[in-house]
Steps between C-alpha positions, in 0.01 A plus 500: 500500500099547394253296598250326268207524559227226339152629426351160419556147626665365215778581261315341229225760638683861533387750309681791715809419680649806682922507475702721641430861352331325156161273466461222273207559253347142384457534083486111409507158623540184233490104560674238314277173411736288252665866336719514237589859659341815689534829361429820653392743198349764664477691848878560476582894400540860603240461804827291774833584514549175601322149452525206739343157304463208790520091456297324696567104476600519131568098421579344171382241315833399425807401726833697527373804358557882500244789528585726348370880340566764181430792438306709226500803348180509268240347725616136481507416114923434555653434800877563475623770726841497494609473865829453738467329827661336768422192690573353847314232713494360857438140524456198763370161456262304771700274606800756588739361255544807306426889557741727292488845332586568215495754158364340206663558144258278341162678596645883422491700171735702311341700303301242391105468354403217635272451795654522862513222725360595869565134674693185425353199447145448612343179623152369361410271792167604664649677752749698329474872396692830493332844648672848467529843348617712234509842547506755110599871563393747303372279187391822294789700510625565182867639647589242718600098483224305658643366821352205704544259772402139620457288815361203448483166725451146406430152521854356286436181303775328749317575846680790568416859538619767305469882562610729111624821529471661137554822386534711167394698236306528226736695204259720369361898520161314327203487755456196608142379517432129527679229690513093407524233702560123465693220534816361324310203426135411502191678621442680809296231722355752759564814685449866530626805373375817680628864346533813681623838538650682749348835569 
């Protein structure tokens, strides 16, 4: 197994993190204040064959909600990738009267436009939140699907934790070059969004 090695205090701070055989090269880093959504329309192309976007503390303005992302094709005016996934999650509750693990039919796609769930059911109670990341290989290739994966953490609306697993791929040989996030429901309350590639 490589070892990572941090070049600045922070995670919130990197801009060079050293994995395995491959560096991460920072491109962008945006923060949610009340957002309808945040899109990524640029800094995504030829230059990575693979791009890593973190979430740092992303927390809704509304209860039991899903964050969730799509895809684009011509630099973020539609956002309708048609994608196939799969999704599984690991969760327990504080006061130890639940932990199971489990697929999930209801947060996958089959062949399917709409946007893709990455966690189930966030809380809005100060404290609550969901970090992770999703990692898009080879977005410019115009031979191959767009495949991508998820791991994201978080603060459930019924005081549990809950780890997603998702996985997929975008249906298309079309570059993709912009990425949308938001939730299922309301804005965005806070958070960050930090974009890089992996040299």
């Amino acid at each position: 197994m490589s070892l990572i090695k941090l070049n600045n205090r922070a995670v919130k701070d990197i801009t060079s993190l050293g994995v395995g055989t491959g560096e991460l090269k920072f491109i962008s880093k945006q923060t949610a204040s009340s957002s309808a959504s945040i899109s990524f329309t640029s800094g995504i192309d030829s230059t990575y064959k693979e791009y890593v976007f973190y979430f740092v503390n992303m927390h809704p303005a509304t209860d039991t909600v899903d964050f969730q992302f799509n895809m684009s094709t011509d630099g973020g005016s539609n956002y309708n990738v048609t994608k196939t996934t799969t999704f599984f999650r690991a969760t327990h509750r504080e006061d130890d009267s639940l932990a199971e693990l489990g697929y999930r039919t209801g947060n996958d796609l089959a062949q399917s436009t709409s946007d893709q769930v990455l966690n189930d059911r966030l809380g809005n109670g100060n404290d609550e939140s969901l970090s992770g990341c999703l990692h898009l290989f080879n977005p410019s290739s115009t031979t191959f699907v767009k495949h991508f994966l998820a791991t994201i953490n978080e603060y459930q609306d019924n005081d549990r934790s809950s780890k997603s697993f998702i996985s997929g791929y975008g249906n298309t040989t079309s570059a993709v070059d912009a990425i949308k996030f938001q939730m299922s429901s309301g804005n965005i309350d806070s958070g960050d969004i930090l974009l890089y590639g992996v040299n």
